[in-house]
N, C-alpha and C positions, 0 to 999 in steps of 0.2 A: 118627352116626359117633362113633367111641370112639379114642382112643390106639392102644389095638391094632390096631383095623380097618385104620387108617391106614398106620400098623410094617407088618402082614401085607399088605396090598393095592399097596405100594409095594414092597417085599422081592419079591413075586410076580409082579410086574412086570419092576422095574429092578435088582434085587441081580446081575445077570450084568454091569451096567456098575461094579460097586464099590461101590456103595449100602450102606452098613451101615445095623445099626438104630439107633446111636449116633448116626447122622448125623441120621438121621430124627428123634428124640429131639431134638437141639438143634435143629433148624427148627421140633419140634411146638412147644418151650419158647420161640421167640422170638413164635411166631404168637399163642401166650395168651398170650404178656407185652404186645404189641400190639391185643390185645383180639378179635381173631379167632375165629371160630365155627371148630370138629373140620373140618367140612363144606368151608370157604372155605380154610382151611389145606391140606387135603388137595388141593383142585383147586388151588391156586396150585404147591404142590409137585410135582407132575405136569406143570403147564404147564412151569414151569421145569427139570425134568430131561428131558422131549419137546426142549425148544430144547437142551439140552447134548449129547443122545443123537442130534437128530437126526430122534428119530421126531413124526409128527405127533401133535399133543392134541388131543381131542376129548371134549366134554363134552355132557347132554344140557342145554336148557331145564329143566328139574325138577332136574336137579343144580344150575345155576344158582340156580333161584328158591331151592335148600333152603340154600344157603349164604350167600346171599342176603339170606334169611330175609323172602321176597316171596311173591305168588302165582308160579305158573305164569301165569297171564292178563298179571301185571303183567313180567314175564320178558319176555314174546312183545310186548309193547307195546313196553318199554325197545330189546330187539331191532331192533324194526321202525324204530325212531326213528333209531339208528343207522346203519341199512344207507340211511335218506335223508340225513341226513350224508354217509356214507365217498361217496354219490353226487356230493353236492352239491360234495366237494372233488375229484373226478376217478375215486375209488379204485374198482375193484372190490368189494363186499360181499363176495361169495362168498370172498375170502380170507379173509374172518373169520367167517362165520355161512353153513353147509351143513345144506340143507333134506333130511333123507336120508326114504326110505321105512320108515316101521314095520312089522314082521310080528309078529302076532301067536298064537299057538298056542292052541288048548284042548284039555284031554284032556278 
């Protein structure tokens, strides 16, 4: 993931709630000054403007591990660890971690 990916993928998203690329810009520049991967920066910011907006966030596992900068295997482990946790204190999992069906296409 690149600067721009990030400006363009978040613009094409949330630029209809006020999101400039300026804004975007100084979040990208606080997230490297914090030592943040393009990748981790990008999904935090998203999570964060879903809770302002309203809408839900969603992310996959592989976007996790790649921000991460883990496996996938080790994603779905960390995952799992969790959701016996949020158990263990009462909480439902499923508010945090949704197991969806994948469809996949070939031409």
């Amino acid at each position: 993931m690149t600067r721009e990916t990030i400006i363009q993928n978040i613009m094409a998203n949330y630029g209809k709630y006020g999101i400039t690329p300026d804004m975007i810009n100084e979040v990208i520049d606080a997230g490297l000054e914090g030592g943040l991967s393009y990748d981790m920066i990008y999904l935090d910011t998203m999570r964060r403007i879903s809770e302002i907006t309203g809408e839900e966030f969603l992310c996959s596992a592989s976007d996790m591990a790649r921000a991460m900068g883990v496996s996938e295997d080790e994603i779905l482990r960390m995952i799992e660890e969790a959701r016996e946790e949020l158990i263990e204190t009462g909480e439902d999992p499923d508010e945090y971690f949704k197991e969806v069906p994948v469809q996949r296409f070939m031409m």
